[in-house]
Phi, psi and omega in degrees: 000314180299323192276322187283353189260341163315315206269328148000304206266306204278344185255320170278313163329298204280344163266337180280329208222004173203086183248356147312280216289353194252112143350083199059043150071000202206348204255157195271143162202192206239023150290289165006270179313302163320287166353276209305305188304333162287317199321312212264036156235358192218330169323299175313334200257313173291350188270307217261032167227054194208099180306124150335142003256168223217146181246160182291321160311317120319033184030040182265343168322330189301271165042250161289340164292328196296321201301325227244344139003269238275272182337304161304323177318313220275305189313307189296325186293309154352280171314301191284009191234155143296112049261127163292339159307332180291358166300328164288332186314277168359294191298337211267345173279299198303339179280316162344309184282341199265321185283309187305319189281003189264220205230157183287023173247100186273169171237122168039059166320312194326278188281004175280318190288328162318288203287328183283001190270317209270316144332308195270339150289328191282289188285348166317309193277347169280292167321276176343311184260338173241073176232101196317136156334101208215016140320146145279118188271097174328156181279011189215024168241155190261157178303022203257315191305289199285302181291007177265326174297318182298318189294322186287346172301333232247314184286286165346308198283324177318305190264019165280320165291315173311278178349290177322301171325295197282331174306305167345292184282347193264320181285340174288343197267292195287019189288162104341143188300131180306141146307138198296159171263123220225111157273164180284308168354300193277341180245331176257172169230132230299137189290062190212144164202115185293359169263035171290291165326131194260166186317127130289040185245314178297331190254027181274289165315347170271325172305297175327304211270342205236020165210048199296283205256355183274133122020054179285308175202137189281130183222158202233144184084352163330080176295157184323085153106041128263145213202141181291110180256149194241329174203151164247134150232140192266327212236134188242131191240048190091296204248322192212129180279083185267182167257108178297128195241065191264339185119215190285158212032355132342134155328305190286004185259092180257171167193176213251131176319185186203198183236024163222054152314165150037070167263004170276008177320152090261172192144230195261104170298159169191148143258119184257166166233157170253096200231114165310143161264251221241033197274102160242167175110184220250344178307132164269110199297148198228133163213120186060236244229069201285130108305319173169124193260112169279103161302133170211147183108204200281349151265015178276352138300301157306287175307339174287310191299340170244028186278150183210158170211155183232110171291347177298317169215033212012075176231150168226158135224201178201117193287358187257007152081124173310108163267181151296128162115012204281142191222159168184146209247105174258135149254104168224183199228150184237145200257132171299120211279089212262156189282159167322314199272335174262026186237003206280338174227348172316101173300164206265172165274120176311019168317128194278126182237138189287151192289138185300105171260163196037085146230135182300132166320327187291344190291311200302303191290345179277318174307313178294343188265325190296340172249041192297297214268034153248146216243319214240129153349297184287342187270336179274002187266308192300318191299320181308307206283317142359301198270319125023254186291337181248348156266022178213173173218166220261169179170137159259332177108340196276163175277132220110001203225163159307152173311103165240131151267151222266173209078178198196024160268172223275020179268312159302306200285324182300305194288356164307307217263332163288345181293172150264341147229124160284150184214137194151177170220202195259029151282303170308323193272340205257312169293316185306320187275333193290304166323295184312311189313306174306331149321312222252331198086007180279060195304144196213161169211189198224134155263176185223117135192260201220141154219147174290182175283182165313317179290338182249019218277310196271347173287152171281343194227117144256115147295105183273138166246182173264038176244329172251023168284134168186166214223148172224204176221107191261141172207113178317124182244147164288140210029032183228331255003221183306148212217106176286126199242140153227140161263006192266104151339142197292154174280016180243024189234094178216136200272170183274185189277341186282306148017285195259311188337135140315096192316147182262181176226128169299134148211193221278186188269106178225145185265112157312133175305155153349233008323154194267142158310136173271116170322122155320133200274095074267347185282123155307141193277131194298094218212118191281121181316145180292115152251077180046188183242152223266129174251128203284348215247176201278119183293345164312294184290001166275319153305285179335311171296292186331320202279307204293315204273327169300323194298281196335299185304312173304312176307328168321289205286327143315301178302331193274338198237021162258326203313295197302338169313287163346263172357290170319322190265337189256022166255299183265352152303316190278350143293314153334317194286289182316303174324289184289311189279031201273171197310297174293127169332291195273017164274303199289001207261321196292318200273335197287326186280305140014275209310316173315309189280340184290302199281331152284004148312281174335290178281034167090026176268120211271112174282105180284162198300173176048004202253148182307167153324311181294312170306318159315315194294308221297304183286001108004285143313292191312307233256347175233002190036087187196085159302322187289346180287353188271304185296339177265009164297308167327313161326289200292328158317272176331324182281303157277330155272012180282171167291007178209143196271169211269154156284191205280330202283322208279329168287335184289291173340309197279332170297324180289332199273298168324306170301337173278312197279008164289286184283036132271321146324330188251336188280014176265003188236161166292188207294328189277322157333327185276334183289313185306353253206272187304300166289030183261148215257296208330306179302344182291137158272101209244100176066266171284294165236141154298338182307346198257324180274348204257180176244356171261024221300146154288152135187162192342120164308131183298163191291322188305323181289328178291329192308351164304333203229017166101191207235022185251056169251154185293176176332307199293330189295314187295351177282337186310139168294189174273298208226145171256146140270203199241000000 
């Protein structure tokens, strides 16, 4: 079984779970074949590290074909063997696993679980009525008996089904609002951490100063007042403006490209192409909303393979790093920029933005005074950009130009916004509004990339340079989204010399040391990548929970999959317990034997139906070899059919004689075996009987067997029916 279904999964695989990788979609190749063989080792690790929704085409398929395999095999094999019932187990794990593995949004829980009760009892209660008969049926009952039990098994199952059904549907009216759905997904995490990598906002003056005139990269098919985006940041630490590592939807939620990206874009479609210059590093030039990104050239295997993307903020990269000569093919779609006036009543999106750290107490009155006089969201964004863009002047810093120094920490940005002429470019003007905005509650983030100038707006083939690096500002409107801001002044907005001087003060002639070396003021400032961000406060009580909430959560998960043991163990103690303390003696002497035969029940001895005591010690003695069980039948006979009832000393003795020939049964078997023995079903009474489900069934000696040894048998005996059917 194991080799054909091996041989199953590789001949049927390359048209069901890889029909890309297969020959006219269906024919095996030894792309394929590779496929299916990583599949069952790496699959699993790509579904539940993959933004939804996830297609066959992309090579997500292995997945649910190995699962629903693997299950049906196990399910049939199940089935066709006795106990047959054990055949829903498969199933009721593969959904289990196909929910663990999915997305926290189900589709139609309701009627899967509906359809799935109603399958797995209807067939159950179908074995169970065509299951032979294996009672003893009296010599004086008629075919009448047995098509009336069927039929009445046959009316139960129905309404064991009907029931379900209605239950179903009657407890669905009154659930409660669903609870969030906890997936493998939401928890683990994807084997990447983009805070390897330093900001890219820190290297925006070496690009501006040491790639001006040069060539990064070329894009062809480029529509009109669309712009390349190279990174998005969200999260500010003081010092630097990052990518925020907040989880799935996060600046910081990358996954391995796919062919359905952005499948909620709207907007405009385009092909765009791409050809890297002199762009290294890991940032992907981007433009509006990818769909599915095509490697083409001499690295288009290596870049496919470490390409990742975040629809959160349509930014890629690639961990194998851009060379020169690096090509890729986008289909993607660019979203329209909508106007003021349709922006005129539109509310921000609550979008969760990580809290803002070092940022000066002074931002807040200054943001409140640039928007004192705004009524409307979009008039407090304009206003923000406004005060800005029409109040600061341009500068890079470079020679020849007025004094700007390089950076954005809050030190940087406080003497911008303090000064009396601002002065920066759009590392300095794109943090300073994004802060304020976040004064305000107005979540914002800052992007970094690329657009031609006005003279170059309307051409298709854009040549990005380090000239055409610039950073804006995006902030979310409800049913529009993210909304492109620039807050940097024009370059042709630059102050005279006179301007910027410090007024000076005389002071006396005194000879001063040296001064220490200096950072070159066009250099960027040496600023070590942001790894999010750091809690100030003592990490003790926080581990301590983690450790109490894992214990817990384990101790749970223990206790659910122990539980049905339990159960087993507290069944048949409180039977022993009934059994030994029952009212009458020779009822607890009836019960000692009981108890004895039961637990060799347990361990597989097959006790045939009706048979005397004496016939029990026999099979008994054959199958366990425990010769003292013939002499405690003989007891028990004598005990309950003598002429007198046993005293309290003659039960205990027999209990005891019992309890020895128990523990000489498990120390002749091994440790799993004795377990497996305390937890075996056969002995249990499950509703009517268990004896109805097993293929050995035990029951009661017919009345006829007690009239052999006289008319002193105890109560329970005499409650016995005469005859069981099946």
């Amino acid at each position: 079984m194991a080799a054909a279904t091996i041989g199953v999964y590789f001949v049927f695989g390359s048209a069901l779970a890889v029909p890309h990788s297969a020959l006219l979609g269906f024919v095996p190749t030894l792309d394929s074949l590779r496929a299916l063989a990583a599949g069952v080792i790496t699959s699993w690790k790509d579904v539940v590290t993959t933004v939804a929704p996830l297609t066959v085409a992309d090579g997500f398929g292995i997945m649910p074909f190995l699962l629903v395999l693997v299950a049906a095999v196990l399910a049939g094999s199940l089935a066709l063997a006795p106990p047959a019932r054990l055949g829903a187990c498969p199933a009721g794990a593969c959904l289990i696993v196909q929910i663990a593995l999915g997305t926290s949004s189900p589709a139609a829980p309701i009627v899967q679980g509906i359809v799935f009760a109603v399958v797995a009892v209807g067939w159950l209660a179908l074995r169970q009525a065509w299951a032979p008969a294996e009672t003893v049926v009296s010599l004086g009952e008629t075919g009448q008996a047995t098509r009336s039990g069927t039929r009445r098994r046959l009316a139960t199952s129905a309404g064991i089904i009907v029931l379900a059904v209605v239950a179903g549907v009657v407890t669905s009216g009154f659930a409660a609002p669903a609870a969030p759905r906890y997936v493998l997904r939401d928890v683990v995490i994807p084997p990447f951490d983009i805070h390897d990598y330093a900001s890219p906002l820190q290297s925006f003056r070496k690009y501006v100063r040491d790639d001006r005139e040069k060539t990064l990269f070329t894009v062809d098919g480029l529509p009109g007042s669309a712009r390349v985006r190279l990174a998005v940041m969200d999260a500010y630490s003081g010092t630097v403006y990052n990518v925020s590592d907040t989880g799935f939807g996060s600046s910081s939620a990358f996954s391995p490209v796919r062919a359905n990206m952005s499948a909620a874009a709207t907007g405009t479609p385009a092909d765009v192409h791409v050809e890297i210059g002199a762009l290294d590093g890991v940032w992907l030039p981007e433009v509006g909303a990818v769909q599915s990104v095509t490697f083409t050239g001499a690295r288009a295997e290596d870049l496919g393979r470490s390409a990742l993307y975040n629809e959160a903020t349509s930014t890629g990269l690639v961990t194998a790093s851009l060379q020169k000569g690096d090509e890729y093919d986008l289909q993607t779609v660019v979203a329209d920029q909508p106007t003021d006036k349709a922006l005129a009543k539109v509310p921000f999106v609550p979008v969760k933005i990580p809290t803002q750290e070092g940022v000066p107490e002074s931002f807040a009155a200054i943001a409140a005074k640039a928007t004192a006089d705004a009524s409307t969201p979009i008039e407090q964004v304009r206003k923000l950009q406004k005060y800005l863009a029409d109040g600061g002047f341009f500068s890079h810093g470079l020679e020849g130009e007025v004094r700007s120094l390089a950076g954005h920490g809050a030190a940087r940005i406080s003497a911008l916004l303090g000064s009396q002429q601002m002065v920066g470019d759009d590392e300095q003007y794109a943090a300073a509004m994004a802060l304020l905005a976040g004064e305000l509650g107005i979540p914002a983030r800052v992007v970094m990339g690329f657009y031609p100038g006005e003279d170059a707006a309307s051409a298709t083939t854009f040549s990005a340079t380090g000239d055409d690096l610039h950073a804006w500002v995006e902030v979310p409107f409800a049913g529009v989204g993210w909304v492109a801001f620039d807050p940097t002044p024009p370059k042709d907005h630059v102050p005279t010399d006179q301007a910027t001087k410090p007024k000076s003060k005389p002071k006396p002639q005194v000879l001063q040391p040296p001064p220490p070396e200096q950072q070159p003021a066009d250099e960027p400032p040496t600023v070590p990548a942001d790894h999010g961000k750091k809690d100030d406060k003592n990490p003790a009580a926080g581990i301590l929970l983690a450790i109490l909430g894992a214990v817990g959560i384990g101790a749970g998960v223990l206790a659910l999959i122990a539980s049905p043991f339990l159960v087993i163990g507290a069944l048949k103690t409180s039977r022993r317990r009934k059994r030994q303390f029952a009212e009458r003696a020779s009822d607890r002497i009836s019960g000692g034997w009981d108890e004895l035969m039961d637990r060799a029940v347990d361990y597989g001895t097959p006790v045939r139906t009706g048979a005397t005591r004496n016939e029990d010690a026999a099979a008994v003695r054959t199958a366990l070899a425990q010769p003292s069980v013939t002499v405690l039948a003989e007891h028990a006979d004598a005990q309950v059919w003598g002429p007198a009832d046993p005293t309290d000393q003659d039960v205990d003795r027999f209990w005891q004689h019992v309890d020895e020939i128990v523990g000489d049964i498990g120390r002749s078997h091994g440790f799993w075996r004795r377990v497996g023995a305390r937890l075996n079903l056969r002995s249990l009474p499950l509703g009517t009987r268990l004896e109805r489900w097993l293929p050995t069934p035990r029951t009661p000696r017919p009345r006829a067997d007690r009239a052999e040894h006289g008319q002193n048998g105890t109560d329970a005996d005499q409650q016995r029916p005469q005859e069981e059917t099946a």
